[in-house]
N, CA, C and O atoms as a GROMACS GRO file, in nm:
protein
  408
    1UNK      N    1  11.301  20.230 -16.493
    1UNK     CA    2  11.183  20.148 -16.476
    1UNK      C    3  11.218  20.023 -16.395
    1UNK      O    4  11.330  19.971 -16.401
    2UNK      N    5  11.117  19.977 -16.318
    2UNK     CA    6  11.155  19.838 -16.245
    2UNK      C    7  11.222  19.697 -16.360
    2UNK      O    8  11.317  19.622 -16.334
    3UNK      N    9  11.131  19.698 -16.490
    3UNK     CA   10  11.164  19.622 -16.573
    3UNK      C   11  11.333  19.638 -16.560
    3UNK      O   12  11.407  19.546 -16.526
    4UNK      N   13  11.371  19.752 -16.590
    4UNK     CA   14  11.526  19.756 -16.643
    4UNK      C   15  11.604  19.761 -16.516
    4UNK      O   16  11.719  19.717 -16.528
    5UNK      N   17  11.566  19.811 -16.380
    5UNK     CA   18  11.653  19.770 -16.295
    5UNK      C   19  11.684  19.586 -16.262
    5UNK      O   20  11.790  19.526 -16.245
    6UNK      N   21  11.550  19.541 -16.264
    6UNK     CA   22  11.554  19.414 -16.291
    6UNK      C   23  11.671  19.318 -16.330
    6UNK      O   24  11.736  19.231 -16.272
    7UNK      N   25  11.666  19.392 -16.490
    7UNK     CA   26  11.689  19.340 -16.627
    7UNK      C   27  11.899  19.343 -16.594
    7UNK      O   28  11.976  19.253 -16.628
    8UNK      N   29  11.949  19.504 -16.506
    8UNK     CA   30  12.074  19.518 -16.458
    8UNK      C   31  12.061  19.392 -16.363
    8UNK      O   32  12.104  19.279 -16.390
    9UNK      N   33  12.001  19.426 -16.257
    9UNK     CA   34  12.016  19.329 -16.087
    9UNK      C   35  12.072  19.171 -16.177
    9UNK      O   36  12.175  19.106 -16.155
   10UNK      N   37  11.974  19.146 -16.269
   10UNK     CA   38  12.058  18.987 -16.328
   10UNK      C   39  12.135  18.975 -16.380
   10UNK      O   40  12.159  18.854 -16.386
   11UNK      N   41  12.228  19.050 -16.451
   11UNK     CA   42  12.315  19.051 -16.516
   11UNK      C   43  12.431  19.114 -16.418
   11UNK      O   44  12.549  19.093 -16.449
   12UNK      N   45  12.406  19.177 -16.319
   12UNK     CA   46  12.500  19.167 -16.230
   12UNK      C   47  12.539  19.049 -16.121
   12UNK      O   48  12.653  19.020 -16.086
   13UNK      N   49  12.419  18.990 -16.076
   13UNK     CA   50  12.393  18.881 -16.041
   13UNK      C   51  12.496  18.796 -16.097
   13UNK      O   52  12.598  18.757 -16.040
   14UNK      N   53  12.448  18.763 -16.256
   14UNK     CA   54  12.483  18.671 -16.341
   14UNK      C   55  12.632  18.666 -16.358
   14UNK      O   56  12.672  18.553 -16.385
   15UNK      N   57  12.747  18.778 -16.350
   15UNK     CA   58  12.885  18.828 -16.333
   15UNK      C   59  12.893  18.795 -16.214
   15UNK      O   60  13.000  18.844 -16.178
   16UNK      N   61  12.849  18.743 -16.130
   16UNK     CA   62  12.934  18.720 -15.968
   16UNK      C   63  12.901  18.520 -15.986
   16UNK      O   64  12.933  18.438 -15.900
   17UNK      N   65  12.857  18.498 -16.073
   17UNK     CA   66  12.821  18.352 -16.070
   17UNK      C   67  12.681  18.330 -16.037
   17UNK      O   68  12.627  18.229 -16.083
   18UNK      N   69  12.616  18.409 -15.965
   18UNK     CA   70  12.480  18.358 -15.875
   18UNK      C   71  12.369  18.320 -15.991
   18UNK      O   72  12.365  18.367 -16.104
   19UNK      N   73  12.283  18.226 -15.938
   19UNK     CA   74  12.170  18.187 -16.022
   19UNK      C   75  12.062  18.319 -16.024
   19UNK      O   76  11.960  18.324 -15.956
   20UNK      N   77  12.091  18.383 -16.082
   20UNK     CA   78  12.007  18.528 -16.125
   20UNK      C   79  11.884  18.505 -16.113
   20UNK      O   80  11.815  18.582 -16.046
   21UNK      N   81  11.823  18.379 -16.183
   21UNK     CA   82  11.684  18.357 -16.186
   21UNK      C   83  11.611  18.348 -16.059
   21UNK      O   84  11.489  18.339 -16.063
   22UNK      N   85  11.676  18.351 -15.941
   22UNK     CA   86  11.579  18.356 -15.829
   22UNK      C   87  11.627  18.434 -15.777
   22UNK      O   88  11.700  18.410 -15.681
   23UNK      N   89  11.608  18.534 -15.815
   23UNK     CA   90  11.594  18.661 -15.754
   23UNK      C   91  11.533  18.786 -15.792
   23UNK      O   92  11.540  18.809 -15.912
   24UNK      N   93  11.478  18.867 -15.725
   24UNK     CA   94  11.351  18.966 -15.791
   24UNK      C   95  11.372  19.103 -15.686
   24UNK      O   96  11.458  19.113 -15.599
   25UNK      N   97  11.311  19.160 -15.707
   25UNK     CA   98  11.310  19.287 -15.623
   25UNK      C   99  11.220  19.323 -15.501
   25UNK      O  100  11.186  19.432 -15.455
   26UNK      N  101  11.187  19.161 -15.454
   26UNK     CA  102  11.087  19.141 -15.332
   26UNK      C  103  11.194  19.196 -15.164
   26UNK      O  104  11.149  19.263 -15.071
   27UNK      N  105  11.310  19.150 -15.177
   27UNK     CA  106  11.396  19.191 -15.045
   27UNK      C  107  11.420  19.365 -15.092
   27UNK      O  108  11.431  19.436 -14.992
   28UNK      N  109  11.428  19.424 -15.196
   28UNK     CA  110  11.438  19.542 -15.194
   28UNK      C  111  11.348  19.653 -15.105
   28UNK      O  112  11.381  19.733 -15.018
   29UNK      N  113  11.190  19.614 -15.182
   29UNK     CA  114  11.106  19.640 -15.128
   29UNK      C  115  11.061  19.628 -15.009
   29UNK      O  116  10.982  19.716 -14.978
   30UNK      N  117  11.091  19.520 -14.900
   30UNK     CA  118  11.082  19.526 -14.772
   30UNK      C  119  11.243  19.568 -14.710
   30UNK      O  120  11.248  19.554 -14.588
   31UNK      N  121  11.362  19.613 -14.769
   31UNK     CA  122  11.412  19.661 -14.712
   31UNK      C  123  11.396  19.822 -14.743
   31UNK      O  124  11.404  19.903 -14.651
   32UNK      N  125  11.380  19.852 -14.845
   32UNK     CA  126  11.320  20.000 -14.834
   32UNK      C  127  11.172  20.057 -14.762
   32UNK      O  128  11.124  20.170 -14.768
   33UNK      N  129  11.139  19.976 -14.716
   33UNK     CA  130  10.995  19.977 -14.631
   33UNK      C  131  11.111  20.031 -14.500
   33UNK      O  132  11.129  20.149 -14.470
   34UNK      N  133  11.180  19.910 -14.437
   34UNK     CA  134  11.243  19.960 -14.273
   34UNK      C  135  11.358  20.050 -14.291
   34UNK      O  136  11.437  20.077 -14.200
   35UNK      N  137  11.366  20.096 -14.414
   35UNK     CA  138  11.495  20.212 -14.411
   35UNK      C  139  11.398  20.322 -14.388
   35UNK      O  140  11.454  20.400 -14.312
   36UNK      N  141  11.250  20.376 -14.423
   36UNK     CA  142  11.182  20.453 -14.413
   36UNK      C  143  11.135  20.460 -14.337
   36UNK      O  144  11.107  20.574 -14.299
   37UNK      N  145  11.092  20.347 -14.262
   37UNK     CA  146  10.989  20.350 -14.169
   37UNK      C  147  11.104  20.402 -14.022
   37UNK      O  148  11.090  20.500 -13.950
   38UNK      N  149  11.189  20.321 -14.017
   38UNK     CA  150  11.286  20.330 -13.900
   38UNK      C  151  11.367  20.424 -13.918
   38UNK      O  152  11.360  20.518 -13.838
   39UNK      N  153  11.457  20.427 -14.015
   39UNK     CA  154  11.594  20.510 -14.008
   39UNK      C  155  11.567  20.658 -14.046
   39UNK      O  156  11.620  20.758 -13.998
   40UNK      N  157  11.440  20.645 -14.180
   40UNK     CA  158  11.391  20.803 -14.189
   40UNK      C  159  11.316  20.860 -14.112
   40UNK      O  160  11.317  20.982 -14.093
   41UNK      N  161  11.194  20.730 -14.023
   41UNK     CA  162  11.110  20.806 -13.966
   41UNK      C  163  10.988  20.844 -14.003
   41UNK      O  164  10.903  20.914 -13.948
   42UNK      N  165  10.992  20.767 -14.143
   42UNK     CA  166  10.824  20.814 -14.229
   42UNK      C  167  10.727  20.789 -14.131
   42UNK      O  168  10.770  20.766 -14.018
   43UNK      N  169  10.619  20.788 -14.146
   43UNK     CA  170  10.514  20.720 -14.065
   43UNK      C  171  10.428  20.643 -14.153
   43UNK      O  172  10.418  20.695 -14.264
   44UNK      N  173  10.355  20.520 -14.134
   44UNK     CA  174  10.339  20.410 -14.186
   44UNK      C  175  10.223  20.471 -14.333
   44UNK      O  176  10.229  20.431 -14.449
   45UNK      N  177  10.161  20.539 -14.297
   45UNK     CA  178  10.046  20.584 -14.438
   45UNK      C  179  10.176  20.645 -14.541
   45UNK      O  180  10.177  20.628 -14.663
   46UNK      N  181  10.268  20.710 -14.473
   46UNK     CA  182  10.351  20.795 -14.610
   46UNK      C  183  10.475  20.651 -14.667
   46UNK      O  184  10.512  20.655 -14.785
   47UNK      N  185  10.510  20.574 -14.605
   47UNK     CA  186  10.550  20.462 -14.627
   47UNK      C  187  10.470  20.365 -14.739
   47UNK      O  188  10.510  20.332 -14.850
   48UNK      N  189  10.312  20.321 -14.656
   48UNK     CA  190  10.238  20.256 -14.815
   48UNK      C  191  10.228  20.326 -14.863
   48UNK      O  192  10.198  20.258 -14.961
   49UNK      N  193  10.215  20.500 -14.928
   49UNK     CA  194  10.210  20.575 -15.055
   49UNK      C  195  10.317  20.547 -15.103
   49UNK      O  196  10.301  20.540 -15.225
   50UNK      N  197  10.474  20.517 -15.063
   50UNK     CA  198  10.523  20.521 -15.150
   50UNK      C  199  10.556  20.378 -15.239
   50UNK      O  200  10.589  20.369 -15.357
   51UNK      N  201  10.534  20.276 -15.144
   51UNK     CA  202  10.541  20.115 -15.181
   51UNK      C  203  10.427  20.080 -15.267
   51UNK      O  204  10.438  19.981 -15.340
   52UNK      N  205  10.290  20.167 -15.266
   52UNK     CA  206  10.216  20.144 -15.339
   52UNK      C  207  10.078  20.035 -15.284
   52UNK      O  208   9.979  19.998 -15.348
   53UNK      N  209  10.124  20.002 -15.132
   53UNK     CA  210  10.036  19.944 -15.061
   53UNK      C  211   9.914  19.999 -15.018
   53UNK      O  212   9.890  20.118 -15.000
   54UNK      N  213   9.837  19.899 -15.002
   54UNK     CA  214   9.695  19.957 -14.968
   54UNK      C  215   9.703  20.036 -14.834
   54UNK      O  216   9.777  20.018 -14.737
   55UNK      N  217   9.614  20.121 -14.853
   55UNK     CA  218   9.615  20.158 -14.629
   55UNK      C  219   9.498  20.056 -14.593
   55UNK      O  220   9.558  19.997 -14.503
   56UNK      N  221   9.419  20.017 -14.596
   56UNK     CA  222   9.291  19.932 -14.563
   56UNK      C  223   9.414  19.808 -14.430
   56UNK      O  224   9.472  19.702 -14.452
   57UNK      N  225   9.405  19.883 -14.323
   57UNK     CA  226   9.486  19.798 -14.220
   57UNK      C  227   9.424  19.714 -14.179
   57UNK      O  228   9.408  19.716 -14.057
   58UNK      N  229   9.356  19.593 -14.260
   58UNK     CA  230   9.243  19.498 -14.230
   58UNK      C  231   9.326  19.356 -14.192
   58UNK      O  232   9.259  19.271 -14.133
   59UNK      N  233   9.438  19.332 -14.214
   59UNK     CA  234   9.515  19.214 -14.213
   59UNK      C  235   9.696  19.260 -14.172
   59UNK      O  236   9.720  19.378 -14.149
   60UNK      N  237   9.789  19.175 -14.169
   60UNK     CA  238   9.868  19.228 -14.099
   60UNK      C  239  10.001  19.215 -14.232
   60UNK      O  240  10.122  19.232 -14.214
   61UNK      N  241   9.954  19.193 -14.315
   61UNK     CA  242  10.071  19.210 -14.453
   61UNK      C  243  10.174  19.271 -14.413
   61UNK      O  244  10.277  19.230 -14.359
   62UNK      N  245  10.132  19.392 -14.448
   62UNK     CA  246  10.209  19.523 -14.374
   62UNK      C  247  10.324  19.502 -14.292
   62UNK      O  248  10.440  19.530 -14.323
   63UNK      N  249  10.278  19.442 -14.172
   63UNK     CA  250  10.391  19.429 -14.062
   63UNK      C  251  10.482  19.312 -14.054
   63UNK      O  252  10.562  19.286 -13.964
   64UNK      N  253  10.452  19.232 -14.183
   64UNK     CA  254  10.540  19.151 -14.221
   64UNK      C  255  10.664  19.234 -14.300
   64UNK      O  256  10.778  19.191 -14.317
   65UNK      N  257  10.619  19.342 -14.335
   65UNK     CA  258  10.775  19.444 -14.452
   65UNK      C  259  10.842  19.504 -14.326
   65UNK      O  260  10.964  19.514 -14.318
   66UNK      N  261  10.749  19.549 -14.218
   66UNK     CA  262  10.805  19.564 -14.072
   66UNK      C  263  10.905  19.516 -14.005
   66UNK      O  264  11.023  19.552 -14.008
   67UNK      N  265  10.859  19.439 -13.948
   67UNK     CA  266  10.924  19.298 -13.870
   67UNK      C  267  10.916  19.134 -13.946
   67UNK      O  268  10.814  19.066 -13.945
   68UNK      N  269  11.008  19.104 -13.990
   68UNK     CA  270  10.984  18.949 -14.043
   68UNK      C  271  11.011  18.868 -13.939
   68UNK      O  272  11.047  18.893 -13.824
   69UNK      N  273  10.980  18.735 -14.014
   69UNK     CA  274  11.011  18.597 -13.886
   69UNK      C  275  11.126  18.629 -13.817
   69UNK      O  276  11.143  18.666 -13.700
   70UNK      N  277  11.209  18.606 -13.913
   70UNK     CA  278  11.353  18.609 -13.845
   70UNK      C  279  11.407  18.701 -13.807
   70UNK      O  280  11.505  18.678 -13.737
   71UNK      N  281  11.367  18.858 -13.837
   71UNK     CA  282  11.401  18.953 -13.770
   71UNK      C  283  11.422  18.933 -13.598
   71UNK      O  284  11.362  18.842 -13.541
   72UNK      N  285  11.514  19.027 -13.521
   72UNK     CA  286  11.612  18.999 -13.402
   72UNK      C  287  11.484  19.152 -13.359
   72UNK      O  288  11.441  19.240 -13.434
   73UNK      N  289  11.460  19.131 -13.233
   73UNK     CA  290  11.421  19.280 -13.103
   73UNK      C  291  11.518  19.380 -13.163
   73UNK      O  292  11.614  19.347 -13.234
   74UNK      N  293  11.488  19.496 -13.132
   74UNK     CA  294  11.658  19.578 -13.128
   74UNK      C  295  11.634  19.623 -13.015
   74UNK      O  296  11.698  19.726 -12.993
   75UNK      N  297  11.527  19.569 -12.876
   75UNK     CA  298  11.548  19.593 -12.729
   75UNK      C  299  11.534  19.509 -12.706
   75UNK      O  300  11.481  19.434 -12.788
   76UNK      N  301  11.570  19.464 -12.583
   76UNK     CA  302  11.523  19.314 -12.530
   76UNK      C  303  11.384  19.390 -12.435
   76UNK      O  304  11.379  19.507 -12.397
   77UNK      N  305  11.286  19.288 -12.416
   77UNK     CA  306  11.154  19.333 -12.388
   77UNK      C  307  11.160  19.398 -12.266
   77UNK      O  308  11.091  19.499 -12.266
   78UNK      N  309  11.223  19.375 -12.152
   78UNK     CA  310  11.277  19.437 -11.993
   78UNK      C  311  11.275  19.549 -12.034
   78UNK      O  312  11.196  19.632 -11.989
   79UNK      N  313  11.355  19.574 -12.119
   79UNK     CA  314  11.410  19.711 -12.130
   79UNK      C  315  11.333  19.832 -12.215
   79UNK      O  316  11.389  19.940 -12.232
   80UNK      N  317  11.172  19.800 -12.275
   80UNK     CA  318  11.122  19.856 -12.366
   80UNK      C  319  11.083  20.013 -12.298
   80UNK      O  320  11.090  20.116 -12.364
   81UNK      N  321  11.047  20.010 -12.167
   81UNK     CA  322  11.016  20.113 -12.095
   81UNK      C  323  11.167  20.245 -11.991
   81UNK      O  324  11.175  20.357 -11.941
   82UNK      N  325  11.242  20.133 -12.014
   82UNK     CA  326  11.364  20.164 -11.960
   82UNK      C  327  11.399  20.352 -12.009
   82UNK      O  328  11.425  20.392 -12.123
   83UNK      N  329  11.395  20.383 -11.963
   83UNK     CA  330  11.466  20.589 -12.006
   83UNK      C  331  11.612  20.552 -12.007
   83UNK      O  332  11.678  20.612 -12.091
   84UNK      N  333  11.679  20.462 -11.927
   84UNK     CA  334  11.817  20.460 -11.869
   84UNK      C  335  11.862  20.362 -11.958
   84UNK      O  336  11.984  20.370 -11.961
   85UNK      N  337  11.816  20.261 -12.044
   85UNK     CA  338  11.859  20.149 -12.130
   85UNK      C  339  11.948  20.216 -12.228
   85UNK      O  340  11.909  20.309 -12.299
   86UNK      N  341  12.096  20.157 -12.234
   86UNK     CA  342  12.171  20.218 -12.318
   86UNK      C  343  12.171  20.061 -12.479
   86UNK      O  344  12.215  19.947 -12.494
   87UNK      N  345  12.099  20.155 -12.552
   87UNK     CA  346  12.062  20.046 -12.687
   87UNK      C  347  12.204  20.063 -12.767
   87UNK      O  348  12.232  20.183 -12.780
   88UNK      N  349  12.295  19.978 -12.821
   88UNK     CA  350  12.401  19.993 -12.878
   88UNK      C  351  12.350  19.907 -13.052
   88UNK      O  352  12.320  19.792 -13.084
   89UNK      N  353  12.362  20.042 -13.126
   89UNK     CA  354  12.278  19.964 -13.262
   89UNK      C  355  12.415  19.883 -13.343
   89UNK      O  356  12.535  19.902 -13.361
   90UNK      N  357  12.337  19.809 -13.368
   90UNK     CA  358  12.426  19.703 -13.439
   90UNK      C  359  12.454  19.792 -13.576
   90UNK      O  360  12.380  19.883 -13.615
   91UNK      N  361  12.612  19.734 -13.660
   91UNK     CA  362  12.659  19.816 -13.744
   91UNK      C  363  12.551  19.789 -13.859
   91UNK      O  364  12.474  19.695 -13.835
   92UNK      N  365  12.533  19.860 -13.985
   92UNK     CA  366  12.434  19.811 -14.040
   92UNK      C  367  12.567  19.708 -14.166
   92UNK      O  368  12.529  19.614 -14.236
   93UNK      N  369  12.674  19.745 -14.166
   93UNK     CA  370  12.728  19.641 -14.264
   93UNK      C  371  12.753  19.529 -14.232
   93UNK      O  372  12.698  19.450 -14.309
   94UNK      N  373  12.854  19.447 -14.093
   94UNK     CA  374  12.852  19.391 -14.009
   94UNK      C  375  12.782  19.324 -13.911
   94UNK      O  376  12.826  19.221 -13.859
   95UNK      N  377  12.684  19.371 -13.885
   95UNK     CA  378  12.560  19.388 -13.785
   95UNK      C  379  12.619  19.290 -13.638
   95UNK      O  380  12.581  19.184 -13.588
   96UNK      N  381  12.734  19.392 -13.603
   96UNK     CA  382  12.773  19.414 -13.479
   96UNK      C  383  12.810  19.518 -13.443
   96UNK      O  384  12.804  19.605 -13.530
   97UNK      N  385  12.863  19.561 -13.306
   97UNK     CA  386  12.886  19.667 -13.253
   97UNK      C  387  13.045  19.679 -13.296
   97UNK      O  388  13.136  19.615 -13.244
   98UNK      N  389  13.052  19.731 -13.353
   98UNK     CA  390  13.200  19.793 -13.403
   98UNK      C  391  13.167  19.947 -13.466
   98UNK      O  392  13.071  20.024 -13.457
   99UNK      N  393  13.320  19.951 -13.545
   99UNK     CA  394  13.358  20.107 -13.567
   99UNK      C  395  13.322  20.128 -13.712
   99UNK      O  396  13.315  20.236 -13.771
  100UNK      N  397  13.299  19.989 -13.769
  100UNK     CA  398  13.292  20.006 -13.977
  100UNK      C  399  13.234  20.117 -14.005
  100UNK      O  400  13.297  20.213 -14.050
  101UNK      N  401  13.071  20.121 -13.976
  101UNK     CA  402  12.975  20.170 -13.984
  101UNK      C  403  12.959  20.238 -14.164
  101UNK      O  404  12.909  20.344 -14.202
  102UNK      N  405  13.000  20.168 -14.212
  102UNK     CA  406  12.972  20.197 -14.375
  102UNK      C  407  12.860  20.225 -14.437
  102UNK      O  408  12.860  20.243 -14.558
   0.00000   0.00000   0.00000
């Protein structure tokens, strides 16, 4: 249940020192939004079925679990049309171009 993953996440938290209390399962949820949407490939209606989001695409919520503020391009805009653009994905542990790839 979310309650009890929760209920672990702080008490693991709480064993590394961190202030447990501010923290919740809000970054989970928008990072399991762009592991689906991007890396699996869902398409955005089978994505809110599983987050539990509305489909009513009346406002742009949504594309905030998408793309956030601080989220980086992963093209630079020149290159969005490019066939020949060689995109080098950043590692996902590191998030540089190296060999980790963990």
């Amino acid at each position: 249940s979310v309650e009890m993953f929760i209920e672990v996440l702080h008490y693991l938290l709480a064993d590394t020192g961190r202030r447990w209390y501010k923290y919740g399962t809000h970054s989970f949820r928008r990072g399991g939004f762009q592991y689906l949407y991007i890396e699996r490939r869902w398409n955005l209606v089978s994505v809110c079925d599983w987050g539990g989001w509305s489909l009513a695409f009346d406002n742009l919520t949504i594309v905030w679990y998408l793309h956030g503020v601080f989220d980086t391009s992963h093209y630079p805009r020149d290159q969005l049309m490019n066939p020949n653009y060689e995109h080098h994905q950043a590692c996902g542990y590191c998030n540089r171009s190296c060999a980790c790839q963990r």
